[in-house]
Backbone bond lengths (Angstrom), bond angles and torsions (degrees), N, CA, C in turn:
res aa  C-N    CA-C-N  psi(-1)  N-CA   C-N-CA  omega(-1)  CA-C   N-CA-C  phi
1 X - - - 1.436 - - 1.521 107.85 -
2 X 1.420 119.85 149.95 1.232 139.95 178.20 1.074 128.33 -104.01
3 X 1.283 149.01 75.80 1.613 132.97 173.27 1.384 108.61 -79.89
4 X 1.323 147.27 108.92 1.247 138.29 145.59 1.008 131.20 -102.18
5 X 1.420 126.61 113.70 1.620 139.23 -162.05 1.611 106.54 70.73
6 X 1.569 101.17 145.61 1.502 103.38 159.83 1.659 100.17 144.71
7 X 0.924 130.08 -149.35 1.334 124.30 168.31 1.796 110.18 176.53
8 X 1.579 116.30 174.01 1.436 105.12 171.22 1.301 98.32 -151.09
9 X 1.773 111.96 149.65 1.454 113.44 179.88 1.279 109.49 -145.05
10 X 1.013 111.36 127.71 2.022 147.55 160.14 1.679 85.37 93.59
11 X 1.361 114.22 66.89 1.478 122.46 150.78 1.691 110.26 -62.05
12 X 1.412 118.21 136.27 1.477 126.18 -171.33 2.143 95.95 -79.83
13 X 1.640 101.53 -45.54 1.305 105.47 -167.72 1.610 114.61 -130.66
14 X 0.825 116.63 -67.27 1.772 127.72 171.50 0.782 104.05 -121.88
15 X 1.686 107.24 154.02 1.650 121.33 145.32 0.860 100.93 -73.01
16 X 1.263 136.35 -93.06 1.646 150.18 -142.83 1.617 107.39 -111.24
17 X 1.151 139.59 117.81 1.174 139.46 175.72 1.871 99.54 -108.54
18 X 1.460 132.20 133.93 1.067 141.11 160.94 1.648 120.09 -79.55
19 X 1.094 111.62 115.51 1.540 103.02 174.39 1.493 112.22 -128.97
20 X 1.034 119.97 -4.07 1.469 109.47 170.94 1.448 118.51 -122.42
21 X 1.573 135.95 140.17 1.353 114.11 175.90 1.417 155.64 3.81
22 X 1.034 147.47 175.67 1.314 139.26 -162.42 1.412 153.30 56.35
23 X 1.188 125.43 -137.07 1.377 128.65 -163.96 1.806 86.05 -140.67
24 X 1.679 116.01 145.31 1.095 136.17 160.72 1.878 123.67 -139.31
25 X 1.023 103.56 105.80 1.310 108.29 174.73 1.549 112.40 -87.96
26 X 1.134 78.59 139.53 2.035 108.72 176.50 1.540 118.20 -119.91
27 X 1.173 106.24 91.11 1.802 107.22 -172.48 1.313 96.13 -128.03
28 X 1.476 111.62 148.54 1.530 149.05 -161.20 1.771 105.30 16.97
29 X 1.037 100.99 67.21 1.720 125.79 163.10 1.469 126.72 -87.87
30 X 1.426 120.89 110.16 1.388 99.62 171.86 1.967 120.70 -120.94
31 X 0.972 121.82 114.00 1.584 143.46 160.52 1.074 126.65 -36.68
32 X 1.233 132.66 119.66 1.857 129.28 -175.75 1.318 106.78 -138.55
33 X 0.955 137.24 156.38 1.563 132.42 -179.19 1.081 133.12 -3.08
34 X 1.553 120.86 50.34 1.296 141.40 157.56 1.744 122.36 -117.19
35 X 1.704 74.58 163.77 1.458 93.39 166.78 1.626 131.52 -38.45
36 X 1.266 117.08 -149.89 1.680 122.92 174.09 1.180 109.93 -73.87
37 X 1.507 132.01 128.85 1.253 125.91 170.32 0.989 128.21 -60.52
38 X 1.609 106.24 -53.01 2.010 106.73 160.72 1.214 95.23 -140.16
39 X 1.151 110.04 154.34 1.626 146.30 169.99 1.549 130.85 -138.61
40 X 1.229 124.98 123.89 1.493 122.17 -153.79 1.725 77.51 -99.48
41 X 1.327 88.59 144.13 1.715 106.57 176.60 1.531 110.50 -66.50
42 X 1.309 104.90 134.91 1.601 127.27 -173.13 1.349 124.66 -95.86
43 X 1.341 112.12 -11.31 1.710 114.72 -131.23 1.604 96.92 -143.10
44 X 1.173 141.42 15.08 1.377 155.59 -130.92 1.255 109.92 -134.88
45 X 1.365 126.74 106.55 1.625 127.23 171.52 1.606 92.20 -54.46
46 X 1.439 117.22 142.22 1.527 138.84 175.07 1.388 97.62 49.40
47 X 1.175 98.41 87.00 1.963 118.71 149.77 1.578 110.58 -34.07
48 X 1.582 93.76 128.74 1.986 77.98 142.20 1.572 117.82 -130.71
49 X 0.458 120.30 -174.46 1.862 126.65 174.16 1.351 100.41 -86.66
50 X 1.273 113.26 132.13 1.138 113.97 -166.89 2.144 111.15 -144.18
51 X 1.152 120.61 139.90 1.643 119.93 -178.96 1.267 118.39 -136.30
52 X 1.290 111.51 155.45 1.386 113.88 -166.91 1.434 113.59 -140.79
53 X 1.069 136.85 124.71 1.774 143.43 172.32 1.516 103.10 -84.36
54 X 1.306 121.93 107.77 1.488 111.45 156.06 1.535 109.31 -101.48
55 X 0.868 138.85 158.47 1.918 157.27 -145.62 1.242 126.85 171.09
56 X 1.374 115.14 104.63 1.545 133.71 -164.64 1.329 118.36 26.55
57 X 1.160 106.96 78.52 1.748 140.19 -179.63 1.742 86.56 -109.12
58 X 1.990 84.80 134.45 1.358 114.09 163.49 1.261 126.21 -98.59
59 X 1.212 152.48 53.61 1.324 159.61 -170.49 1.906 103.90 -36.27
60 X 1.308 148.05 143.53 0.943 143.35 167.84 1.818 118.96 -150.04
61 X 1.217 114.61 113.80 1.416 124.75 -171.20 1.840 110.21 -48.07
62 X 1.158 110.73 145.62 1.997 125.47 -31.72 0.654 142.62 -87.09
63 X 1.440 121.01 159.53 1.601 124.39 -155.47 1.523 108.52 -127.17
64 X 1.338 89.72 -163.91 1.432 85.46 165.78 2.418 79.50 -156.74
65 X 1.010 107.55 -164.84 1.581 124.98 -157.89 1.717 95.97 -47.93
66 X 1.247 114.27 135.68 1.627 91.70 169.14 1.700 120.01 -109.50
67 X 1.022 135.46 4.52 1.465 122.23 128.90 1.735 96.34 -131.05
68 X 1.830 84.11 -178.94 1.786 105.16 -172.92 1.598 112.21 -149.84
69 X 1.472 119.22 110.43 1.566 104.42 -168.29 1.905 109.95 -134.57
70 X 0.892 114.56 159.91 1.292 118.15 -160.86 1.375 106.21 -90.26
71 X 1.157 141.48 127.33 1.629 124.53 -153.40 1.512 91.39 -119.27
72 X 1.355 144.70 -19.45 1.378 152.84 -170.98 1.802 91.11 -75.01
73 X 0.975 104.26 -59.60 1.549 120.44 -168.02 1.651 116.38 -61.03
74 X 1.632 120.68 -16.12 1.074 135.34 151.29 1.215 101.54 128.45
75 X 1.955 128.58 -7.80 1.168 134.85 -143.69 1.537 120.83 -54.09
76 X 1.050 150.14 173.74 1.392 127.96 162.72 1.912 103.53 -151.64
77 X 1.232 115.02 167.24 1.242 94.07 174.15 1.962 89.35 -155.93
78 X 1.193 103.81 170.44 1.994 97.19 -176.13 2.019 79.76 -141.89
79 X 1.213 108.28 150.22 1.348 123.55 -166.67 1.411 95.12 -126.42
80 X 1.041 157.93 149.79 1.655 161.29 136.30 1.192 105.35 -115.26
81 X 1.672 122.78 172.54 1.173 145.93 150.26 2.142 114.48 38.69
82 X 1.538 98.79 49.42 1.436 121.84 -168.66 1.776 115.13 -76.87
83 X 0.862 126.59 113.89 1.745 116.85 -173.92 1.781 93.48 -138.03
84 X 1.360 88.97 110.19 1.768 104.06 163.56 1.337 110.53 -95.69
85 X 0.868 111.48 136.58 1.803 120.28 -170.98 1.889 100.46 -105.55
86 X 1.219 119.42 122.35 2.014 107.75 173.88 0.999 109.35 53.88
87 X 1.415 128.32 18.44 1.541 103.74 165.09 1.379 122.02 -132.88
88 X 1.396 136.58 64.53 1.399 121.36 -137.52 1.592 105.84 -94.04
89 X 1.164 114.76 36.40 2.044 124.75 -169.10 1.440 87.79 -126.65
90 X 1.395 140.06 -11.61 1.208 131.48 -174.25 1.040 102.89 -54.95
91 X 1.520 130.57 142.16 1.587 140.69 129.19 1.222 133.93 -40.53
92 X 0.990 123.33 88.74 2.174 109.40 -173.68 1.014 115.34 -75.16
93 X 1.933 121.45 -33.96 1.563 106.95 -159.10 1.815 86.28 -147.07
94 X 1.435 115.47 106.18 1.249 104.55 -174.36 1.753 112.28 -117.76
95 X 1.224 123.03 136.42 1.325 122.52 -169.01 1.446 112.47 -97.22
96 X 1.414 118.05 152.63 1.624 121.59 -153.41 1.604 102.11 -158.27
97 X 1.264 106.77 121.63 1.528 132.38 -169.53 1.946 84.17 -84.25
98 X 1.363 119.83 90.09 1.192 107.41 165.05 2.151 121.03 -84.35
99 X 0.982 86.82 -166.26 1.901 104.63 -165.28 1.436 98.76 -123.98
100 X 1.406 97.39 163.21 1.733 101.76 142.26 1.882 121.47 -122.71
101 X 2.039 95.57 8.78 1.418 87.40 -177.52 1.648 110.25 -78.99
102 X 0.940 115.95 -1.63 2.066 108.09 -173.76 1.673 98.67 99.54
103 X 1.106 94.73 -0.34 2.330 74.54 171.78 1.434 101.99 -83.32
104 X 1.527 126.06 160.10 1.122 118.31 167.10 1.449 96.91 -72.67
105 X 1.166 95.76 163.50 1.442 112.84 167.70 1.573 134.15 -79.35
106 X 1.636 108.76 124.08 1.400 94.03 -147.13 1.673 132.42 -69.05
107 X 0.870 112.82 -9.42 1.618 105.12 -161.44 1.769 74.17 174.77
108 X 2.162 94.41 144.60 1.379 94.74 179.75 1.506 109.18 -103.50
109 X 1.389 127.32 158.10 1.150 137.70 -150.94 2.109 103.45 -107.25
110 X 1.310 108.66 132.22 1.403 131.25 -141.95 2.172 77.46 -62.67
């Protein structure tokens, strides 16, 4: 999947959640008082491996993590050209011990 350009503001939880295979690029995106920008699904009977391109993303306070990827599951993600605006506690790249029973996953792993 492709997002190029666009942006979203006062997201409750995610922008973009990944749930099926592959690679998703995120280029010239900008974020405002939301949630996670992307997050590869955690919580899913039959995993897949899953990747993500982020590329000149505007992050803007407040937030909450701006991506989230499952590192057991093989996930990977590459970040470039990152500018958080007011928020310097943000999370950019947070790692997550996912499942396949449906709990979220608890707490992300250092």
């Amino acid at each position: 999947m492709v997002i190029d350009g666009g942006g979203a503001r006062a997201t409750e939880d995610k922008v973009f959640q990944h749930n099926g295979p592959g690679t998703m690029l995120i280029n010239d995106f900008r974020v405002e008082n939301s949630g996670t920008l992307y997050r590869s699904c955690g919580n899913r009977t039959g995993q897949y491996e899953r990747h993500a391109i982020t590329n000149d993303i505007t992050a803007a306070a407040p937030g909450g993590k701006l991506t989230g990827f499952n590192v057991e599951y093989g996930d990977s993600g590459a970040l470039s050209d990152i500018t958080v605006v007011g928020d310097s506690e943000r999370d950019i790249r947070v790692s997550y011990e996912g499942n396949e029973t449906g709990a979220e996953p608890e707490q992300p792993i250092p």
